[in-house]
C-alpha positions in Angstrom: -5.5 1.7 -23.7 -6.2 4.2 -20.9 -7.2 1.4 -18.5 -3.5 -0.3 -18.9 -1.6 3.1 -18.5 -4.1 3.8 -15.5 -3.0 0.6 -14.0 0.5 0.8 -14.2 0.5 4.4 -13.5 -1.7 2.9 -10.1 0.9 0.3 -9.5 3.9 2.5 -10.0 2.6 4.9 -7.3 1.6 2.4 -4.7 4.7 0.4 -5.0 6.7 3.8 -4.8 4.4 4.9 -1.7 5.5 1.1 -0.1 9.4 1.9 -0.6 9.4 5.6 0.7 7.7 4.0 3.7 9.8 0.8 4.3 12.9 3.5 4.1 10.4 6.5 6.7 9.8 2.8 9.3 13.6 1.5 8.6 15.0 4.5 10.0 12.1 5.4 12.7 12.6 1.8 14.2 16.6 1.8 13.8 16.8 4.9 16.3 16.2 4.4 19.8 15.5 8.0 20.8 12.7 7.9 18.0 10.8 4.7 18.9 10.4 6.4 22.3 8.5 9.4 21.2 4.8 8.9 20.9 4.8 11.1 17.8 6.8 8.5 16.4 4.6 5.8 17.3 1.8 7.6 15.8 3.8 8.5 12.2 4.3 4.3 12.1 0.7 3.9 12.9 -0.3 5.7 10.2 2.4 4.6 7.6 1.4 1.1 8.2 -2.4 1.8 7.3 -1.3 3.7 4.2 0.7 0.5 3.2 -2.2 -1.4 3.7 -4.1 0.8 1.8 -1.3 1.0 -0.9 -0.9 -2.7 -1.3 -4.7 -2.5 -2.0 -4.2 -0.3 -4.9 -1.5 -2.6 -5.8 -4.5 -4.8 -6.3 -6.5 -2.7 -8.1 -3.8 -1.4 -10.6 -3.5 -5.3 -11.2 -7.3 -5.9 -11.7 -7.1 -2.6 -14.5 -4.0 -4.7 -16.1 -5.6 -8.6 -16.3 -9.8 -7.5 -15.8 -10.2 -11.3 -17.0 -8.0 -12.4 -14.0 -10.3 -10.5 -11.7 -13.1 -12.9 -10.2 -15.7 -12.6 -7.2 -13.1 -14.4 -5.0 -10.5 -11.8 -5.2 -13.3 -9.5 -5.0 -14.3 -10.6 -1.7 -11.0 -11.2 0.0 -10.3 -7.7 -1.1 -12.7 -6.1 0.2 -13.2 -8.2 3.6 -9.4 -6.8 3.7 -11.1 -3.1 4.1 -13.4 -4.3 6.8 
C-alpha cells in the first residue's frame, strides 16, 4: 500500500514540476527582451534538465505503480537516458 501512494505521490510531483516549467519556458521564450539575457538562457538550461530528470521520475513513480511491468529493457533505456 505505501509503494502505490509513493508512486502516485512521485508522479503527481513530477508531472506538476513539468507544467510549472512548460508555463516558467512559455513565458521566457514568448518575450524577446528575456530570450536575450544570458541569465535567461541559463534558467531554460536548467529547467530543461530538471524536466528531463522529472520525466524520469515519471518513470519511476510508474515502475512503484505496475513493478510487474518493469523489466531489464526499461531498465536499461532508463538509465542509458542518465548517461
Amino acid at each position: 500500500m505505501f509503494t502505490i501512494i509513493y508512486g502516485i505521490l512521485v508522479i503527481l510531483t513530477a508531472c506538476s514540476v513539468i507544467l510549472l516549467y512548460g508555463i516558467i519556458f512559455k513565458v521566457i521564450l514568448s518575450d524577446s527582451e528575456l530570450r536575450e539575457m544570458i541569465a535567461y538562457r541559463f534558467v531554460i538550461l536548467l529547467g530543461i534538465c530538471d524536466v528531463v530528470e522529472a520525466s524520469l521520475h515519471c518513470m519511476t513513480g510508474l515502475a512503484l505503480l505496475f513493478p510487474n511491468f518493469w523489466s531489464t529493457q526499461l531498465d536499461n533505456v532508463s538509465a542509458t537516458s542518465l548517461i
